[in-house]
N, CA, C and O atoms as a Tinker XYZ file with bonds, in Angstrom:
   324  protein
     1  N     92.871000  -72.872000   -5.051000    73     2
     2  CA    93.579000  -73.576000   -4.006000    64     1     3
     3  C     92.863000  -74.902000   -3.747000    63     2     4     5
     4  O     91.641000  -74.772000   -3.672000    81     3
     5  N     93.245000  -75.928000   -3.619000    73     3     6
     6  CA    92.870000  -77.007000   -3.799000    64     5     7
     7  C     92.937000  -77.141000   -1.781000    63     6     8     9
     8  O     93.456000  -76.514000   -0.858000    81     7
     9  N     92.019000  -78.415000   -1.967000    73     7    10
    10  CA    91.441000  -78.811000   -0.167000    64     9    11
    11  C     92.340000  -79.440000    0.698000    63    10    12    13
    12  O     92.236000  -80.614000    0.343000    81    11
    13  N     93.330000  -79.406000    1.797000    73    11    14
    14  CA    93.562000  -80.192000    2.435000    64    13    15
    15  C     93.220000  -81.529000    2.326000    63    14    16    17
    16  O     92.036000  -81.865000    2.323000    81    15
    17  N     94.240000  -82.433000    2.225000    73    15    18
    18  CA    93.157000  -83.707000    2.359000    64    17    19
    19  C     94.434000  -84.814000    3.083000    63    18    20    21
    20  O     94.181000  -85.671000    3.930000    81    19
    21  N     95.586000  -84.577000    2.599000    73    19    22
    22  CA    96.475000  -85.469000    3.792000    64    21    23
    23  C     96.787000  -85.428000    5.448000    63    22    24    25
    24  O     97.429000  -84.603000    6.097000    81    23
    25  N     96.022000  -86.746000    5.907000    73    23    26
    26  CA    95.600000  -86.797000    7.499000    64    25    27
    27  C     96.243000  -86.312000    8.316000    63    26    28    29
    28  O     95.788000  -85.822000    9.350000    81    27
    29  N     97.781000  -86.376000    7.905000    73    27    30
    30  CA    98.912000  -85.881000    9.187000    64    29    31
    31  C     98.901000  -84.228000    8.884000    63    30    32    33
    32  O     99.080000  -83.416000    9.793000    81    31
    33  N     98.670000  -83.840000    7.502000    73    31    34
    34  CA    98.837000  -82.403000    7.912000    64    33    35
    35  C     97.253000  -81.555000    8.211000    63    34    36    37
    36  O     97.101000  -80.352000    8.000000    81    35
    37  N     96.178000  -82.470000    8.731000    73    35    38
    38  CA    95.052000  -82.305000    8.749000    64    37    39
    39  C     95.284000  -81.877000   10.226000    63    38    40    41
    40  O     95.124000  -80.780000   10.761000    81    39
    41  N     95.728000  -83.119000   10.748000    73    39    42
    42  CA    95.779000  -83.316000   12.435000    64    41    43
    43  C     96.768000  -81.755000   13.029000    63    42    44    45
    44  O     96.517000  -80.865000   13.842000    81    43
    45  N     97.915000  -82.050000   12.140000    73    43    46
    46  CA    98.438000  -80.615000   12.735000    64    45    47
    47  C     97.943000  -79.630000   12.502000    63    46    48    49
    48  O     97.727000  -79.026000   13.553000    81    47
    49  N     97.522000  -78.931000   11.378000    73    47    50
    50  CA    96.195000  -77.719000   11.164000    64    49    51
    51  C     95.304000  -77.502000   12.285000    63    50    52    53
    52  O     95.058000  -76.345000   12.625000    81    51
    53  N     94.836000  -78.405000   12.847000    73    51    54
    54  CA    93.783000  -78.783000   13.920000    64    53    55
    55  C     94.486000  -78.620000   15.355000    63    54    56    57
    56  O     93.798000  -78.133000   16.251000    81    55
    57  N     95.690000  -78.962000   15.609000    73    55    58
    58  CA    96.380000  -78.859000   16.561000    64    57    59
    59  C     96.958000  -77.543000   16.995000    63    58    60    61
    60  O     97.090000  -77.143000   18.152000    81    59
    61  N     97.313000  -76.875000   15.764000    73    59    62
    62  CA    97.727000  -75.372000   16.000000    64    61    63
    63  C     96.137000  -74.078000   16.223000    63    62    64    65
    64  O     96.201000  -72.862000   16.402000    81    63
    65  N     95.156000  -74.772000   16.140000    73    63    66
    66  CA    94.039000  -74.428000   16.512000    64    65    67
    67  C     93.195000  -74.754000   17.747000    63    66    68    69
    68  O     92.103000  -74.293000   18.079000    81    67
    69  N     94.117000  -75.833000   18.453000    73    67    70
    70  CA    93.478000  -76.403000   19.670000    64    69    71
    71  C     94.347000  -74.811000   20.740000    63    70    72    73
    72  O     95.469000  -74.371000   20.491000    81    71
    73  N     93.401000  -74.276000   21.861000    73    71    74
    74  CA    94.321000  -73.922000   23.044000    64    73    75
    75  C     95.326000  -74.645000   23.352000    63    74    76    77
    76  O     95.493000  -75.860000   23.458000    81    75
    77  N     96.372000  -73.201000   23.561000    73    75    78
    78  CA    97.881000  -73.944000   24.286000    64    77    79
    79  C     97.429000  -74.266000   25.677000    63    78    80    81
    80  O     96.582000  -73.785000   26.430000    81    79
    81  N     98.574000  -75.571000   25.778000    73    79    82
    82  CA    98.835000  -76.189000   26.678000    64    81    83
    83  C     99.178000  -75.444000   27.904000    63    82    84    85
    84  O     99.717000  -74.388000   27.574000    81    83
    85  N     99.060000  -75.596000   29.524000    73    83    86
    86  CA   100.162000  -74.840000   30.497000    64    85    87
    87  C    101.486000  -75.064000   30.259000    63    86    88    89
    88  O    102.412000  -74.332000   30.608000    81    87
    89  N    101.562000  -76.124000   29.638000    73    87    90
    90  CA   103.502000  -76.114000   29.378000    64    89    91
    91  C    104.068000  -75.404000   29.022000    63    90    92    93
    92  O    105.048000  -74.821000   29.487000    81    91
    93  N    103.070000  -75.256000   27.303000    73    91    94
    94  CA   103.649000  -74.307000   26.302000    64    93    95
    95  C    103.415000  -72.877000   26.636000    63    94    96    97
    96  O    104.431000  -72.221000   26.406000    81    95
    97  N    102.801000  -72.433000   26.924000    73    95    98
    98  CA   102.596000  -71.123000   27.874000    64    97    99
    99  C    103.410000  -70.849000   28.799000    63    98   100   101
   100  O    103.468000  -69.625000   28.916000    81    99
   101  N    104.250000  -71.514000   29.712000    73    99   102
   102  CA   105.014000  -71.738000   30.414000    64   101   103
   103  C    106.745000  -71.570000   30.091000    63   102   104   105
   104  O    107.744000  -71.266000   30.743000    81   103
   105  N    106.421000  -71.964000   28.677000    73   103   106
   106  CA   107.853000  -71.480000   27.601000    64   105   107
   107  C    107.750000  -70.566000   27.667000    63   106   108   109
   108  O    108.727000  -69.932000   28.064000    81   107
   109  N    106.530000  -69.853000   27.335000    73   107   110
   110  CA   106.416000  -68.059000   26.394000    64   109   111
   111  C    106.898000  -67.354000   27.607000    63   110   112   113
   112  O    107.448000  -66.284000   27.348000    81   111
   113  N    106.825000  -67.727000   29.093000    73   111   114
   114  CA   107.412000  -67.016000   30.091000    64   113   115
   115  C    108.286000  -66.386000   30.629000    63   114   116   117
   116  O    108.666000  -66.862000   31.699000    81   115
   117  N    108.976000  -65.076000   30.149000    73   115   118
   118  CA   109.663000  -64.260000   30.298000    64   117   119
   119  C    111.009000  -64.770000   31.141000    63   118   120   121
   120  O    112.144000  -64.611000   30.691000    81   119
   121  N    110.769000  -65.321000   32.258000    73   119   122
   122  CA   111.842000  -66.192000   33.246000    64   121   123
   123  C    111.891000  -67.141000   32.841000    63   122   124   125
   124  O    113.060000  -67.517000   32.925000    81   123
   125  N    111.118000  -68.069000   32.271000    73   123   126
   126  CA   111.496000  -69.363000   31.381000    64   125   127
   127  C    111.966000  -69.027000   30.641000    63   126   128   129
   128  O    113.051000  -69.583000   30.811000    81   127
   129  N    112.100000  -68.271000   29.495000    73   127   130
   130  CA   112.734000  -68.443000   28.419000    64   129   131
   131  C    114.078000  -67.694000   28.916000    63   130   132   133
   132  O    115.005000  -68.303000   28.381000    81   131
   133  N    114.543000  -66.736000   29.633000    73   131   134
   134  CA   115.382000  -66.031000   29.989000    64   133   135
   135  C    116.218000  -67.086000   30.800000    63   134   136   137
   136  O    117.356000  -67.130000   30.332000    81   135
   137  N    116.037000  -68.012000   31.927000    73   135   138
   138  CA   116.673000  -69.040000   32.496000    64   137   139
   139  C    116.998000  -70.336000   31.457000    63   138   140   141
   140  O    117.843000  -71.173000   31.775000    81   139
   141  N    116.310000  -70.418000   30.292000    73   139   142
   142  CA   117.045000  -71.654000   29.213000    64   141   143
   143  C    117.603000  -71.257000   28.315000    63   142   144   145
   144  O    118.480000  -71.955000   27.807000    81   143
   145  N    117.237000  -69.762000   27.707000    73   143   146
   146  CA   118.474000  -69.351000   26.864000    64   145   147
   147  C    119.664000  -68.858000   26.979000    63   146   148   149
   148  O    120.689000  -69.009000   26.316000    81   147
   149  N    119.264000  -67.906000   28.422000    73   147   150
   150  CA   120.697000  -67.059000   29.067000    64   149   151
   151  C    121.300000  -67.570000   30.086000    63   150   152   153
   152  O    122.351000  -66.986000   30.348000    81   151
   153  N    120.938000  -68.778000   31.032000    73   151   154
   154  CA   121.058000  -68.870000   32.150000    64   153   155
   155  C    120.869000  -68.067000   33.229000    63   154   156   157
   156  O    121.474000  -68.249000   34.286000    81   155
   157  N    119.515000  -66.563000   32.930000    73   155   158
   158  CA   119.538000  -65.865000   33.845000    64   157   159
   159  C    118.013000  -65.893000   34.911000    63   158   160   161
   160  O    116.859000  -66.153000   34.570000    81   159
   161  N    118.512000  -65.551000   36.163000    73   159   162
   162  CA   117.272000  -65.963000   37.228000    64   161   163
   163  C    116.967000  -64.404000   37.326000    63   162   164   165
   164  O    117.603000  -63.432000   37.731000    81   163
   165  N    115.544000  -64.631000   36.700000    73   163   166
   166  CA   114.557000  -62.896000   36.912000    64   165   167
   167  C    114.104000  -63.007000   38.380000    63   166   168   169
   168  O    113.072000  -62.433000   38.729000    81   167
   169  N    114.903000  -63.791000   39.334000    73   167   170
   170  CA   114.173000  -63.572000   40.468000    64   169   171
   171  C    115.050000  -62.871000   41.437000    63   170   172   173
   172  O    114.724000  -62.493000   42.563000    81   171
   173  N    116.261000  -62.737000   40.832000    73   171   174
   174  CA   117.575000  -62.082000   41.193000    64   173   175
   175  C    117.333000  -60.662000   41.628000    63   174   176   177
   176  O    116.339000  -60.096000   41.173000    81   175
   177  N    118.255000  -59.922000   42.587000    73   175   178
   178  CA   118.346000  -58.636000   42.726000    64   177   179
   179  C    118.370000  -58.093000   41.446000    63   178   180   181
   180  O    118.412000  -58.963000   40.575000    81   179
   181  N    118.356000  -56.764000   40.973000    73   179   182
   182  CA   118.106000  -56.088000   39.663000    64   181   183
   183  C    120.041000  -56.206000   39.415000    63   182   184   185
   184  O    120.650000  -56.438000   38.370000    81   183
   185  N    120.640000  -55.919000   40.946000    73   183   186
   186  CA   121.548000  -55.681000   39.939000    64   185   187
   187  C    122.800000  -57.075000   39.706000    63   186   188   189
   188  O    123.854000  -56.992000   39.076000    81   187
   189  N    122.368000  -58.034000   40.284000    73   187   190
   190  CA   122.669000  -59.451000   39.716000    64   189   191
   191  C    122.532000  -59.586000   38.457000    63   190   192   193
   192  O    123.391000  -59.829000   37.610000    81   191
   193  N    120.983000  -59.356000   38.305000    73   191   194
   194  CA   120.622000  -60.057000   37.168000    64   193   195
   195  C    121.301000  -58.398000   35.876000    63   194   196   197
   196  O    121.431000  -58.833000   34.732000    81   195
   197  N    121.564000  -57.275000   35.945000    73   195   198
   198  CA   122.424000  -56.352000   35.139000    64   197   199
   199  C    123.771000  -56.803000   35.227000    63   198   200   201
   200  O    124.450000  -56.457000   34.261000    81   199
   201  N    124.475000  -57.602000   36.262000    73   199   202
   202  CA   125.598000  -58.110000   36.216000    64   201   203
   203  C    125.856000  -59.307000   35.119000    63   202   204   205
   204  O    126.840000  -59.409000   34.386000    81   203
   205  N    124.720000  -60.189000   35.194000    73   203   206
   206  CA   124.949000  -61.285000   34.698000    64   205   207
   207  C    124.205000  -60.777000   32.986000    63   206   208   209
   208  O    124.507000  -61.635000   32.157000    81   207
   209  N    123.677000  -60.060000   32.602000    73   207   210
   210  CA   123.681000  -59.737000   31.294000    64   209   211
   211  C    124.498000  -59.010000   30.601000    63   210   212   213
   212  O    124.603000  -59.165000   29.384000    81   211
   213  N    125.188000  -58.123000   31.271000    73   211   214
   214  CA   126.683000  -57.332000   31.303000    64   213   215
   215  C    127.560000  -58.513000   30.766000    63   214   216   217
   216  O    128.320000  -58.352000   29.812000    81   215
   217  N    127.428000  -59.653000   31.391000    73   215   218
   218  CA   128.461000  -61.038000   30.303000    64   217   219
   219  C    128.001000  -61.370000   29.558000    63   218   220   221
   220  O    128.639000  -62.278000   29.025000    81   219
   221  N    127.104000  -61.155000   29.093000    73   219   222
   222  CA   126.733000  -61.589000   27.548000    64   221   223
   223  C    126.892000  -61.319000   26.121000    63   222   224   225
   224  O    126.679000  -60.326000   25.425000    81   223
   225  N    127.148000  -62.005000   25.988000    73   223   226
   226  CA   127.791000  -61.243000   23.923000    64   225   227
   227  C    126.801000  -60.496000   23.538000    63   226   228   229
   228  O    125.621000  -60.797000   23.358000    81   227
   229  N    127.574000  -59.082000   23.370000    73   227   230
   230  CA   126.454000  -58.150000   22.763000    64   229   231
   231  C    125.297000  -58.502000   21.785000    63   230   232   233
   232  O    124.207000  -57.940000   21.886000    81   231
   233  N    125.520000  -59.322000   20.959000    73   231   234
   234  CA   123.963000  -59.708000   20.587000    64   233   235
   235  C    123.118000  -60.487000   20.861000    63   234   236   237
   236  O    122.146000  -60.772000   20.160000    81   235
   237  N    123.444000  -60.997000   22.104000    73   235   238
   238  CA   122.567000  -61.723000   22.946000    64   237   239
   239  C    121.650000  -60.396000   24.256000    63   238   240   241
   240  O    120.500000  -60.440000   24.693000    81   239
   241  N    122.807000  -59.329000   24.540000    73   239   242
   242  CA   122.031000  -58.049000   25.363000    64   241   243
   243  C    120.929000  -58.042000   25.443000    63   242   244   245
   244  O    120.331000  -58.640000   26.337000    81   243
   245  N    120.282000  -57.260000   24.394000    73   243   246
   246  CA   119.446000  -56.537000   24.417000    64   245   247
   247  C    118.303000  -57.751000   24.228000    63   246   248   249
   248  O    117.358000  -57.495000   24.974000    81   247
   249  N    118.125000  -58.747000   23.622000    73   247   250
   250  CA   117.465000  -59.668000   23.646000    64   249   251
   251  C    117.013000  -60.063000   25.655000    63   250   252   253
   252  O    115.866000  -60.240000   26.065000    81   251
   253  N    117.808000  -60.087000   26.197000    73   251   254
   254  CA   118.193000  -60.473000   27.633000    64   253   255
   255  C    117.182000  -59.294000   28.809000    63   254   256   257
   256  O    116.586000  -59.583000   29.846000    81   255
   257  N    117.340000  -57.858000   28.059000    73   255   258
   258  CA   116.823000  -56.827000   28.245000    64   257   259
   259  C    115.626000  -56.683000   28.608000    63   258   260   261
   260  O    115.128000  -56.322000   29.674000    81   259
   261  N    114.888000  -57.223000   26.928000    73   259   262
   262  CA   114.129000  -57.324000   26.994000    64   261   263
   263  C    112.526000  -58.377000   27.462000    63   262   264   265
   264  O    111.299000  -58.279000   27.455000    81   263
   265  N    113.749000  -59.450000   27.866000    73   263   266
   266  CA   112.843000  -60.656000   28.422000    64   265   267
   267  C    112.959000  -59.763000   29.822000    63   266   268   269
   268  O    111.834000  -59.291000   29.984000    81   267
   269  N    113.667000  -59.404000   30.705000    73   267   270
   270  CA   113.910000  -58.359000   32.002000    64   269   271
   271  C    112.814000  -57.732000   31.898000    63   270   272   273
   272  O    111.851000  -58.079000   32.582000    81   271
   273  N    112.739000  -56.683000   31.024000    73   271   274
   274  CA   111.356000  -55.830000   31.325000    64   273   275
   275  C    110.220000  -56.073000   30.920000    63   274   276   277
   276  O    109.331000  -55.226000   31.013000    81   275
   277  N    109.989000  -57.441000   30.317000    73   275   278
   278  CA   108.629000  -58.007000   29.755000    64   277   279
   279  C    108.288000  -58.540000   31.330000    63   278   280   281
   280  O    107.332000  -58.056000   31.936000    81   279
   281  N    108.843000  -59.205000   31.721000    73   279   282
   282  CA   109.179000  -60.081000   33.325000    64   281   283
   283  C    108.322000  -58.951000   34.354000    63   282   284   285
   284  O    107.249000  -59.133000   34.929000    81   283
   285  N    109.271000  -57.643000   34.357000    73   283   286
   286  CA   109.028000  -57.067000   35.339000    64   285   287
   287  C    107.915000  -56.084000   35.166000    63   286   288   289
   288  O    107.572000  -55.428000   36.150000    81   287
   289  N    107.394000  -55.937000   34.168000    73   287   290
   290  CA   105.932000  -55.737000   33.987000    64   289   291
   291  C    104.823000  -56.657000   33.817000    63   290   292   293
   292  O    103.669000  -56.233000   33.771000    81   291
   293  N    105.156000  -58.134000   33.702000    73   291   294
   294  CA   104.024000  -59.211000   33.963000    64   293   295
   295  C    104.017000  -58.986000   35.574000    63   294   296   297
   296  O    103.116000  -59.636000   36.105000    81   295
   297  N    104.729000  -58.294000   36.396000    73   295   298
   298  CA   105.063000  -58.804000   37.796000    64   297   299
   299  C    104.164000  -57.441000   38.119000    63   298   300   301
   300  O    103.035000  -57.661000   38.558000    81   299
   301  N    104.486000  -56.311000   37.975000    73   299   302
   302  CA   103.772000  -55.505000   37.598000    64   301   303
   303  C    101.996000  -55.456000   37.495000    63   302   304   305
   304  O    101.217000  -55.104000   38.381000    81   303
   305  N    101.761000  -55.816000   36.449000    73   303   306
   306  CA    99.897000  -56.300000   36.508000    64   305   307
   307  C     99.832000  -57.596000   37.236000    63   306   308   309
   308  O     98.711000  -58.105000   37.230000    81   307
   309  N    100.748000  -58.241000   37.850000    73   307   310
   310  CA    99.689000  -58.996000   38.775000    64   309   311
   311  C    100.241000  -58.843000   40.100000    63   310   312   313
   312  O    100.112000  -59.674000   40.999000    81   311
   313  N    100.934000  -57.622000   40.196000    73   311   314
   314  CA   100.450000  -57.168000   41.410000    64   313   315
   315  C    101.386000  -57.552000   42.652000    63   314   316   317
   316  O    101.345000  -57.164000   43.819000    81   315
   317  N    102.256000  -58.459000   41.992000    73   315   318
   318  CA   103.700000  -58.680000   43.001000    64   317   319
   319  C    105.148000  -58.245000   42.852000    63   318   320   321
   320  O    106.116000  -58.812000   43.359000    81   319
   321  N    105.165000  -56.943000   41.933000    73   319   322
   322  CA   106.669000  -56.290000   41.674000    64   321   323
   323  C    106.631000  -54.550000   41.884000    63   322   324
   324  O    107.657000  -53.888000   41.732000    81   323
């Protein structure tokens, strides 16, 4: 295998090795990503937010589901759900 040696794909190698950002961490967030892909608010009553995944094209569901109970077990260990 021959060495890395072009700068731009040096810098990104290096970049995917730097700590994430709060932003990008902020994506990975169960209610972030659930409010920009589904339009749904995990801050909703339970059964709002089962209403409003109930409209979703079945192969969007269970995807929806599961950002729900990733959510409500981050809420869970820290102690406010």
């Amino acid at each position: 295998m021959r060495p890395v040696t072009d700068p731009d794909l040096l810098a990104t190698l290096e970049a995917d090795e730097r700590p994430q950002q709060p932003m990008l961490r902020a994506v990975r967030e169960p209610s972030v990503v659930a409010q920009l892909e589904y339009g749904l608010d995990l801050s909703k009553p339970d059964d709002e937010i089962r209403a409003a995944i109930a409209k979703l094209p079945e192969t969007e569901k269970k995807r929806a589901h599961d950002l729900w109970a990733e959510h409500r077990v981050q809420k869970l260990y820290q102690g406010t759900g």
